[in-house]
N, C-alpha and C positions, 0 to 999 in steps of 0.2 A: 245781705246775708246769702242771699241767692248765686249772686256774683263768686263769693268766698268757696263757696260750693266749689261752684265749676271752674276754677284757677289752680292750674297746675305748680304757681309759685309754690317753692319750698322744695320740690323733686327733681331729685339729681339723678342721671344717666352714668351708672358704669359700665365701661367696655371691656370684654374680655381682656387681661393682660397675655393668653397664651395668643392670641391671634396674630398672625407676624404680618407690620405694615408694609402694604405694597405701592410705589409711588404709582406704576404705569401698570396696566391690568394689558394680557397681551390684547384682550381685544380693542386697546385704543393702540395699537401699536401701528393699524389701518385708518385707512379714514372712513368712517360711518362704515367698520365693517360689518355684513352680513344686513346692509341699509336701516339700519336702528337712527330715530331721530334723533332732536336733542334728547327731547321729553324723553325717550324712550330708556336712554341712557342715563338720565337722573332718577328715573324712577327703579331701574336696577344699582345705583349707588343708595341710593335710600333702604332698597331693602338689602342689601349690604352689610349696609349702617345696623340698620333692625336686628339683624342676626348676630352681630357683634358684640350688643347690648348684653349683657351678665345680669344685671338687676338694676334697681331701682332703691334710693335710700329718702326720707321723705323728713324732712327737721319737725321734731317734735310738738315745736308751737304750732305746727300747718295741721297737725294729728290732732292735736287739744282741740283747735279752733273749728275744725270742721266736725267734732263729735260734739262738740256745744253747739254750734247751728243745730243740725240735726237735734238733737234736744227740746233747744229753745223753739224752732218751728213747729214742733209736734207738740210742747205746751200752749205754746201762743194758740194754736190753730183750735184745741179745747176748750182753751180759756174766752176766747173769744165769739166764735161761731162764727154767728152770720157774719160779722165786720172784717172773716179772712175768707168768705167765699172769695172775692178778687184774686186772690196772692192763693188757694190752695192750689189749682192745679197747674201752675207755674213751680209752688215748691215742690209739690209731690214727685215732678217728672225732675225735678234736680234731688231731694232725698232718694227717690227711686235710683236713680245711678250709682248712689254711692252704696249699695247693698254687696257689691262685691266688691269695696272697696279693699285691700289688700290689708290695712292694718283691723284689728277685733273689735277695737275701740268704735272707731269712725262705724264698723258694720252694723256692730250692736245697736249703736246710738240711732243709724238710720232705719233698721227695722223693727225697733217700738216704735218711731215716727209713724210709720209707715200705717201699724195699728190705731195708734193716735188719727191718724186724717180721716180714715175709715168711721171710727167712734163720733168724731165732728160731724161729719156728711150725714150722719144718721138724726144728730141730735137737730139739724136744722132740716127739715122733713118736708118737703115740698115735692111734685110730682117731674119738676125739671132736675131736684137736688138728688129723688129717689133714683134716675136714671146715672145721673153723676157718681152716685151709689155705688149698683150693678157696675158699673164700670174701674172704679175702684179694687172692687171685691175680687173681678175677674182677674185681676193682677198681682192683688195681694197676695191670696189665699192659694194657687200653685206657688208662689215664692216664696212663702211661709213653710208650704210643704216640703219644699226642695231641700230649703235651709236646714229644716228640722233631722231631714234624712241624711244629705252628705256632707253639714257643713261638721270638721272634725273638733269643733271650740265648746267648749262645753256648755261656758255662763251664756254663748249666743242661742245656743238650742234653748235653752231655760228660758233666757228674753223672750225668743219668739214661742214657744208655746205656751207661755204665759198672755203674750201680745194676741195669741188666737183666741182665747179664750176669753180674753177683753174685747173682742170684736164681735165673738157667736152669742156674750153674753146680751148686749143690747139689741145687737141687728137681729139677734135670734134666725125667723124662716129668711130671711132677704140675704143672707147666706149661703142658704140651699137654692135659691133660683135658680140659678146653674145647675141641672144634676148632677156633674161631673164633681161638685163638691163635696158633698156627701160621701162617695168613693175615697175622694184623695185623701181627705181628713179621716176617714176612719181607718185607713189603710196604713194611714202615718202613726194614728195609736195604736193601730198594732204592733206595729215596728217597734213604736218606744216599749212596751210592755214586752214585747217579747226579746228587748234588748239587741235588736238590729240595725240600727242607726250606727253611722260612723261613729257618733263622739264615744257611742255606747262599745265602740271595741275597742279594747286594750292590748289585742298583741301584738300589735306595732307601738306600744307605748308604754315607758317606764311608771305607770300609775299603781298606786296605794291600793293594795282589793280591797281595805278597808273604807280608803278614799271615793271609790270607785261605787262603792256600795251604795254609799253616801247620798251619790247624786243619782245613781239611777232608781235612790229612792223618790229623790227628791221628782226627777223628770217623769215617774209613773204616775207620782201622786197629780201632777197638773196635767197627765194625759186620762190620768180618771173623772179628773173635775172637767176633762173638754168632753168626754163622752157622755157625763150627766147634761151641762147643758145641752149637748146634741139632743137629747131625750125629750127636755122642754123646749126643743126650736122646730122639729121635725114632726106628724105625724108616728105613733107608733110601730103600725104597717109599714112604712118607708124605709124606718132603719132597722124595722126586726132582724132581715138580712146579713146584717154585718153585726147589729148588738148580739147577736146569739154567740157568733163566734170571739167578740172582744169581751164579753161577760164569761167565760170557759177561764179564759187566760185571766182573769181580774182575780177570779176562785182560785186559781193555780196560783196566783203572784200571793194573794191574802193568806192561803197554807203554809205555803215558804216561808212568809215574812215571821207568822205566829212564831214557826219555829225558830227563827235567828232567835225572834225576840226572848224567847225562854232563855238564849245562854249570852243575851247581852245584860248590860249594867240599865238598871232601872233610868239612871242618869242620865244616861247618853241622851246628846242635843235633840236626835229624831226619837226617840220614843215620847220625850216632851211634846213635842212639836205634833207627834199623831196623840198624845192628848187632851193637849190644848186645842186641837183642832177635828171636827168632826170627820171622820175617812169617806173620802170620796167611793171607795167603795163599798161599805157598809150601808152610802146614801143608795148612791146606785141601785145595789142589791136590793134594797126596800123599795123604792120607787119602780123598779122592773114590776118587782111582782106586784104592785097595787096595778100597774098597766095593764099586765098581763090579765090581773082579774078582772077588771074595767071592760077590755076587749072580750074577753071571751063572756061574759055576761050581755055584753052587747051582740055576738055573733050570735048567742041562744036567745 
């Protein structure tokens, strides 16, 4: 499977058609002019070559097959635990490559893996696995960040703040070991909530503002549920800091939303769906303030 990964079979090379072919370039028209060796002279036909290149077109079974790997290694690796320590950090650093892989399929597929191997290394808990851990996390969790912010694919931002959320919920504080995490992750929900992320702009993009609406409802609601768990994985002093400022905009997002909702259809899929489903920030809101009270009776 691993192999499958990393085999470029399937991907084909196109060359520009405007490039006009030249048989003799004038500087072979000398011998070793200006003393360039062999080497030195293939390696400027190479990048040549490189430059030539138009794109890249990749047959479809090679797409299928590498986004099922990716799948199947991130269940296996849950499903099993301890019996894929051997094979995790051989597959990780092969899922890990394909995170920018060019087609959505194969990306998405690789970065819930990605939170999958995180969720395994947790669940088999040992002080050599815990450092295996940290080490994991340190790689995930800016790559999670990044994706969230510029990747412009809609269902992948959803994947991966979903996939974050499955990773803060277990690992909880071992998460935050890193300070730096704490920052990047909540600086990321603010983005989603204040609708800063690439995927979250539309005016380079012929989208539905109904459509649109949709999902930036959808990507708020699993950026309120990644801020609640923040809540229970963190100290309250730690992230009062930034939760002051992402609870402002949660009040601001929950007023707006009220009002759509007064002049939409009782029906529509999301108002079901924040029925059926408790709002992450109605929990939020409650849980703040039980904190907040908690703390300041503790300070007096």
């Amino acid at each position: 499977m691993q192999l499958a990964l990393k085999s470029n079979e399937g991907i084909t090379a196109h060359l520009d058609e405007d490039k006009t072919f030249v048989l003799l370039d004038d500087d072979d028209n000398g011998n070793n002019a200006g003393g360039k060796t062999e080497e030195d002279s293939l390696e400027d036909d190479l990048e040549k070559y490189i430059h030539e290149i138009a794109g890249f077109s990749v047959e479809n079974a090679y797409i299928d097959e590498k986004k099922e790997i990716c799948e199947a290694l991130g269940k296996i690796a849950l499903s099993t635990g301890v019996a894929f320590q051997p094979f995790l950090e051989s597959s990780f650093q092969q899922v890990f490559e394909m995170r920018d892989f060019p087609h959505k399929d194969v990306r998405r597929a690789a970065l819930g893996a990605l939170g999958q191997f995180c969720e395994t290394q947790h669940k088999v808990w040992t002080e050599t696995n815990h450092q295996a851990l940290l080490k994991l996390l340190d790689m995930v969790i800016p790559c999670f960040v990044e994706t969230v912010r510029m990747d412009r694919e809609q269902s992948i931002v959803l994947v991966v703040l979903k996939a974050m959320n499955v990773v803060i919920e277990p690992c909880k504080e071992e998460v935050f070991r890193n300070p730096s995490h704490l920052k990047e992750i909540s600086n990321v929900f603010r983005d989603v909530l204040k609708k800063k992320t690439a995927c979250q702009d539309s005016s380079t993009d012929e989208v539905d503002d109904e459509e649109q609406a949709e999902f930036d409802d959808f990507l708020q609601f699993h950026a309120e549920k990644g801020i609640l768990l923040v809540t229970s994985s963190v100290p309250a002093e730690t992230f009062a800091p930034y939760l002051n400022d992402l609870l402002l905009i949660v009040m601001s997002n929950s007023d707006q939303d009220r009002d759509r909702d007064r002049d939409q259809d009782q029906s529509h899929p999301l108002i079901l769906i924040k029925h059926l489903n408790a709002s992450p920030a109605e929990t939020l809101r409650m849980r703040t303030q039980k904190q907040l009270l908690v703390r300041n009776r503790k300070w007096k």
